[in-house]
C-alpha positions as CSV (number, residue, x, y, z in Angstrom):
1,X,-51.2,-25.9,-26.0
2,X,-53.9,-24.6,-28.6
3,X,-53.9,-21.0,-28.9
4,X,-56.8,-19.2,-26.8
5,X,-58.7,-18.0,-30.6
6,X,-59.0,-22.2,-31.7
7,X,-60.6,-22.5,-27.9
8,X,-62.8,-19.2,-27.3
9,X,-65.1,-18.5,-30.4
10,X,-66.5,-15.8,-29.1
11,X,-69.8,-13.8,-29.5
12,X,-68.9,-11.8,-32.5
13,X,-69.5,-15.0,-34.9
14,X,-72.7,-16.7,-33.2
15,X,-72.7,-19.5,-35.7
16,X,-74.2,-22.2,-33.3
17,X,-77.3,-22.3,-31.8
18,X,-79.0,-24.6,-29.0
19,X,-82.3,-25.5,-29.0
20,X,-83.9,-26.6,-26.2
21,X,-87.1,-29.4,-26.5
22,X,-88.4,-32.2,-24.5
23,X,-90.6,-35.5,-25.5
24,X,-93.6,-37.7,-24.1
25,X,-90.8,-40.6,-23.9
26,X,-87.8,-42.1,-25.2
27,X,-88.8,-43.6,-28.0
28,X,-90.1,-40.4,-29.5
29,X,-87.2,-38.4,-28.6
30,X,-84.9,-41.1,-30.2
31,X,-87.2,-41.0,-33.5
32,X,-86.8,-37.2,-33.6
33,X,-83.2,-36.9,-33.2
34,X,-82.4,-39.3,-35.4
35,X,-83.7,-37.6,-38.1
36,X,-82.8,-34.4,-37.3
37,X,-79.4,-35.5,-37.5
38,X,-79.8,-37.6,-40.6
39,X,-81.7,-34.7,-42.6
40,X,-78.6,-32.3,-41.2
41,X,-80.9,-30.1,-38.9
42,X,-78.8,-30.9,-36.7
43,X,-75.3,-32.0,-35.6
44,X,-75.7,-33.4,-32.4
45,X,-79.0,-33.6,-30.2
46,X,-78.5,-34.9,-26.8
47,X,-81.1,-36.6,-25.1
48,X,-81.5,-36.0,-20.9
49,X,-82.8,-38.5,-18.2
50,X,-87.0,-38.2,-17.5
51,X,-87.5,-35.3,-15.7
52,X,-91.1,-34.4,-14.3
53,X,-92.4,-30.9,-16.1
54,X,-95.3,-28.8,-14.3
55,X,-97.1,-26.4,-16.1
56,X,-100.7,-24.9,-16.5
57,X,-102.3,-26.1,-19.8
58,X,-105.8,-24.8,-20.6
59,X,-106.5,-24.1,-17.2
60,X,-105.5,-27.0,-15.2
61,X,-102.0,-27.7,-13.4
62,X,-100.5,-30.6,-15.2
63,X,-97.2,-32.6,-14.3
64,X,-95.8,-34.9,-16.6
65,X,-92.4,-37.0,-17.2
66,X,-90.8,-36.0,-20.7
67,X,-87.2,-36.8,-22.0
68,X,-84.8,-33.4,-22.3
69,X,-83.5,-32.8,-25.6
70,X,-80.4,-30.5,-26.4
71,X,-80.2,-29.9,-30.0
72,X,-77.1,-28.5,-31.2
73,X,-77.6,-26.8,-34.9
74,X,-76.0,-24.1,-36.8
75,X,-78.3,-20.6,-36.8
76,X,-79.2,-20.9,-40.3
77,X,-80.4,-24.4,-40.3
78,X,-82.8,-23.8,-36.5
79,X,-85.3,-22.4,-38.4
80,X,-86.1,-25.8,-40.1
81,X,-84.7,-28.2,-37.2
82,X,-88.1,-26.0,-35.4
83,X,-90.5,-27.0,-38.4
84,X,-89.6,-30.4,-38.3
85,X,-89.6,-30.7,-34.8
86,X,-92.8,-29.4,-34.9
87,X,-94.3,-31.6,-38.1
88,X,-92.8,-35.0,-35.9
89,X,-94.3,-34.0,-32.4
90,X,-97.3,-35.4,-30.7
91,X,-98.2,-32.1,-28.6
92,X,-100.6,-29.0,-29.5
93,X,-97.6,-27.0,-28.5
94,X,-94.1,-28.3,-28.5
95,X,-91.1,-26.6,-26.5
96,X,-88.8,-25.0,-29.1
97,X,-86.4,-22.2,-27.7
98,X,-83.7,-21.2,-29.3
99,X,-80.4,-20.2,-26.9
100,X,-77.6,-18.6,-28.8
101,X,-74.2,-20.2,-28.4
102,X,-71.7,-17.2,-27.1
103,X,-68.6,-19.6,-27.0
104,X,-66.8,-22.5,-26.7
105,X,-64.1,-24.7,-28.9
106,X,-63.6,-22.9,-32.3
107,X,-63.3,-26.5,-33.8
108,X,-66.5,-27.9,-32.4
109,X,-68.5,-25.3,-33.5
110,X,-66.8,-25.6,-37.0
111,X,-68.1,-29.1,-36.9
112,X,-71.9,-27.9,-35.8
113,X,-71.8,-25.7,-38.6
114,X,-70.5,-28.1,-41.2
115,X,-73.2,-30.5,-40.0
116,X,-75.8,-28.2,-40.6
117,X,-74.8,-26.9,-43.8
């Protein structure tokens, strides 16, 4: 059994980050995590079945379907992975928060960080 420090990275060395997006459709979000991961903004992005958003945009209740996207990145590379999520999105204001990874498999996050460079 692996010793509980390769399991538990813990807090004190927040390499990773998550950052949390969505997209119009599936096409889109395919195109963007592509390149994320090909320029090395990012190691991994996961993309999430539709899911119906509702919000207030300039004045007016809106509800439309967009495609999740969890982008895993290290936190010295989420600054970019944001611009260029930006510079390749469709919307006035894109979704880009950043959630700060407090654990998880030492190696994995190794891997995140390698990625991302």
């Amino acid at each position: 059994m692996e010793s509980i420090e390769r399991v538990a990275q813990t807090a004190a060395d927040p390499m990773c980050v998550v950052i949390l997006s969505t997209a119009p459709d599936i096409l889109l979000a395919k195109r963007i995590a592509h390149i994320l991961v090909e320029e090395k903004l990012a190691a991994c992005v996961q993309l999430m079945p539709a899911c119906l958003s509702i919000y207030e945009w300039k004045d007016e209740v809106q509800g439309d379907e967009e495609i999740p996207m969890v982008i895993k990145t290290s936190r010295n590379a989420a600054r970019n992975a944001i611009a260029r999520l930006i510079e390749l999105h469709p919307y006035e204001v894109p979704e880009a928060i950043v959630l700060p990874v407090v654990g998880g498999h030492h190696d994995y996050l190794n891997w995140v960080s390698q990625q991302t460079g």
